[in-house]
N, C-alpha and C positions, 0 to 999 in steps of 0.2 A: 781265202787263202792269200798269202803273200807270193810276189811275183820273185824275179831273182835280185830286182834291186829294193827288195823290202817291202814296197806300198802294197796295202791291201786294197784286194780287186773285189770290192763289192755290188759291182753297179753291171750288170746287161744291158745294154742297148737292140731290139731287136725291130730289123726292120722285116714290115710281113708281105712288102710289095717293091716292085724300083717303078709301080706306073703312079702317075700324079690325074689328078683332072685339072692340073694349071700346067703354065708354061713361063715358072719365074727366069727372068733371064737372067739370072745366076746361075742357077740350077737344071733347068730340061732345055733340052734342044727344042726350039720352035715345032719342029715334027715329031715330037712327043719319043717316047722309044719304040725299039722294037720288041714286037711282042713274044713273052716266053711260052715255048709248051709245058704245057701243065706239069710235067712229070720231072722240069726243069727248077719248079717252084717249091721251094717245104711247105707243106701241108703243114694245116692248125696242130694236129696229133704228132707231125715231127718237130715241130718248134717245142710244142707242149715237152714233150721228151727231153730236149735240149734244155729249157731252163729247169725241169724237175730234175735234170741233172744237173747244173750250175749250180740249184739251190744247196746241193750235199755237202757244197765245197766251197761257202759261204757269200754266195750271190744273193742277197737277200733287196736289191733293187732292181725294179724292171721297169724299162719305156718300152713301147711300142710306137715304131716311129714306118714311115715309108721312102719314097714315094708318099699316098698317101692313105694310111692305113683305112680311113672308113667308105673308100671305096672296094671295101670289101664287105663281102659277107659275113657275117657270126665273128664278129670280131668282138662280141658278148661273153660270147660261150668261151674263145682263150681266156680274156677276162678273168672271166669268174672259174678255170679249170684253175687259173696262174695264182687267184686268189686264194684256193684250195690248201698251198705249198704254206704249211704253217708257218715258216722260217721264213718265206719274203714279206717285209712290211710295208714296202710301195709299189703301188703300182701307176706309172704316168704315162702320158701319150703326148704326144708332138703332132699336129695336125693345122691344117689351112683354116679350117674350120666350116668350110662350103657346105658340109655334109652333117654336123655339129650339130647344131640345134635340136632338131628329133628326135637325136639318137642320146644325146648325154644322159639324160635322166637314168635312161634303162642301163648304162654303160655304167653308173654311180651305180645302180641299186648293187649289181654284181662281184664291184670290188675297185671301180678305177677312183682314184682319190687325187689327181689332179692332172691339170690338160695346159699343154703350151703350145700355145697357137702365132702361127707366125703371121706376120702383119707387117708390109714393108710401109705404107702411107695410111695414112688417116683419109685420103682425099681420092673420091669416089673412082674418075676419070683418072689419075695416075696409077692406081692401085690394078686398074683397067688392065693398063700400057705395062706396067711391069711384071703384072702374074699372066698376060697376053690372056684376055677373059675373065675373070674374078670379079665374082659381085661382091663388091663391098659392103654391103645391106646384109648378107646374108652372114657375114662374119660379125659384123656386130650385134646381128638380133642372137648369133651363139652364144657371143661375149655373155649379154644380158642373161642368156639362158642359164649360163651356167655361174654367175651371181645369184641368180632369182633361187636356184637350186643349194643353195651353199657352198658350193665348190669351191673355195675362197683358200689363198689369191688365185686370182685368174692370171698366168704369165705371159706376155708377150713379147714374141722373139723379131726383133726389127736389124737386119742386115742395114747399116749405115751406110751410101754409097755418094760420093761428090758427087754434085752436080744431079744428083738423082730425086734426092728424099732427104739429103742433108737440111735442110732449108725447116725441115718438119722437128727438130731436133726435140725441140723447147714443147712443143705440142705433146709427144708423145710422154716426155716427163710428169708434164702438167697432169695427165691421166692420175699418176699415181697421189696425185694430191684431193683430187675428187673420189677414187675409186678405189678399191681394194683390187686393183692390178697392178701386178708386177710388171714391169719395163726391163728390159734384156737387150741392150747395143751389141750385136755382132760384128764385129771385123771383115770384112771382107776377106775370103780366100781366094788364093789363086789354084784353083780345086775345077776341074771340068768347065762349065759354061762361065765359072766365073774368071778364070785364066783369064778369057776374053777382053772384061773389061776393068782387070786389076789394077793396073799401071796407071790409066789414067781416074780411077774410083776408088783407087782405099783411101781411107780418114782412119787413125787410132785413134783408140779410146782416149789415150792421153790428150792428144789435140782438144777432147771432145771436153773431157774432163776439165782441162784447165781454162776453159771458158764458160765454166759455172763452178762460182769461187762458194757458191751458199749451199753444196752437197757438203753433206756429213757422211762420212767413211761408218760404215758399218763391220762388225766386228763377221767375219765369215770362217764357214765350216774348214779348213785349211782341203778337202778334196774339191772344195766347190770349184768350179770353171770360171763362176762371174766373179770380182770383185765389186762388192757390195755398195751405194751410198743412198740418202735417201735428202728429202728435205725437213726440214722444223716442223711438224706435224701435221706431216703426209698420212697418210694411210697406208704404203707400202712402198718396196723401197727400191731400188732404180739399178741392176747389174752391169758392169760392161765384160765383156766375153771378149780375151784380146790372146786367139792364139798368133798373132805377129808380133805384135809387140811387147807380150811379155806372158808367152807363153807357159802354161802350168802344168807340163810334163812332170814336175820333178813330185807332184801330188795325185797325180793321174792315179783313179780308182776305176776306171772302165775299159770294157771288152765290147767287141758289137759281131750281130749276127746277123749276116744279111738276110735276105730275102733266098739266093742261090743255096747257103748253108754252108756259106762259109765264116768262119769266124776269121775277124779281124784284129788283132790285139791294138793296133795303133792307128786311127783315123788316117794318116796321112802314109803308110809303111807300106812297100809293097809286099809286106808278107802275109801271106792266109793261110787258112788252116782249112781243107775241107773236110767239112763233119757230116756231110748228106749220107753217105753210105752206111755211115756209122749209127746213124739215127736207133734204127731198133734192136741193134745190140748197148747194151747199158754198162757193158764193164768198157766196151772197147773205147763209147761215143766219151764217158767220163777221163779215160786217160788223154784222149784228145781235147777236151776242154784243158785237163789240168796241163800239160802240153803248152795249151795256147796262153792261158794266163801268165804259168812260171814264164816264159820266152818274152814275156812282154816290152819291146823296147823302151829304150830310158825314156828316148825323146824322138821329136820327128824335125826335119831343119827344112820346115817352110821359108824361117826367113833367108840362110844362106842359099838357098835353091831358089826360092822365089817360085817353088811349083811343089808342088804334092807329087809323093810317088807313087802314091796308092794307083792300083791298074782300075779302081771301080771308079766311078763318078758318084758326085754326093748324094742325087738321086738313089744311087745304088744301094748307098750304107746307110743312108738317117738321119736323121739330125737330133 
């Protein structure tokens, strides 16, 4: 459906957890969160609910994101319930990848058709220091895993931070000249833990960009988030995601669902929609979806604020 300033909102984001098994320092607080009662969390059956309701009203893409979703149980069976909905034609996941390896194959058999895995270092010992625990071995035998499987491109989502992982720039490109993986530079936000070390850590894409004159501009979807480039015949092709410096509100196609059940129309807004009670009533949960999409704000003013207004932490919402 279209929102009230015209863009069609065809894209769900849903998150099925706000708990991680890392503790990137962007994102979770060193003492992990606190933990919710069960009866606080949507269930697989009221998610399922929520996007077989999205689906009517022409959501036809879904991520499943967390915290970190495959620290959960049966995260097959949503899956393959999600993949049931005649009318959604993707289904992708955003994950660390710790947990990856094992489980992908049987996650494809069921319906998930591509994985984006975040990945701040290439380099064992820093990757250590920044996800506070994270084996790096174990994200890359995924990687393989889900090459070896066909799951092609594999995307990788690398938050650029000065002084941090900056240094790795040219490394993680190079990937997509050996590899049928996609490359995705993130902006740093000033959003929860990463408030913390914004000021003296963000780098734009721009900066980033104009110090490699031999990317070729790729033509993109106009709802995409990344603007596109690649090199003279790479294998795939290299995004940068730049909600600071040149924000892509005005093509914004997505909604997100947390983990609590509330719908979010704008990553950075304080305003929610809570759908938990609504769950298994089906006219009332749909008026609240359509609700939450028509109201969707134009834009969010991270840069004049220099902060997010959202009351959740990114953990919360997904990525």
């Amino acid at each position: 459906m279209l929102d009230k300033h015209g863009r069609k909102i065809n894209y769900l984001r849903v998150s099925v957890t706000d708990r991680c098994n890392l503790r990137c320092i962007y994102c979770m607080p060193t003492e992990g969160v606190e933990k919710k009662q069960h009866e606080d969390i949507m269930r697989y059956e009221e998610i399922f609910n929520v996007v077989k309701a999205a689906a009517t009203i022409g959501i036809n893409k879904i991520r499943f994101t967390g915290g970190e979703p495959l620290i959960l149980k049966d995260m097959d069976k949503l899956i393959y319930y999600t993949s049931k909905i005649s009318s959604i034609q993707d289904i992708a996941m955003t994950t660390n990848a710790m947990l990856l390896q094992d489980r992908v194959e049987d996650l494809k058999k069921v319906g998930l058709k591509r994985v984006n895995i975040s990945l701040d270092s290439l380099k064992g010992d820093r990757f250590k220091n920044i996800t506070r625990g994270g084996d790096i071995n174990k994200v890359f035998n995924s990687i393989e895993k889900c090459l070896s499987i066909g799951m092609k491109p594999v995307k990788i989502n690398t938050v650029i931070m000065k002084g941090i992982n900056d240094d790795e720039i040219d490394d993680f490109m190079n990937l997509t000249k050996e590899y049928p993986i996609s490359v995705r530079f993130i902006e740093l936000m000033p959003i929860g833990e990463g408030s913390k070390i914004y000021k003296n850590s963000y780098i734009s894409s721009e900066e980033i960009i104009s110090k490699h004159e031999n990317l070729i501009p790729v033509e993109t979807n106009k709802s995409s988030t990344a603007a596109l480039y690649r090199f003279n015949g790479a294998k795939e092709n290299i995004g940068f995601i730049s909600p600071m410096s040149c924000k892509f509100c005005s093509n914004c196609n997505r909604v997100r669902l947390t983990a609590e059940g509330t719908l979010k129309p704008c990553l950075h807004s304080e305003k929610e929609i809570n759908i938990k009670e609504y769950v298994n009533d089906s006219k009332i949960l749909l008026s609240k979806i359509t609700e939450a999409i028509y109201d969707k704000p134009l834009e969010h003013h991270l840069v004049e604020d220099e902060k997010s207004k959202s009351k959740k932490m990114m953990y919360q919402i997904g990525g």
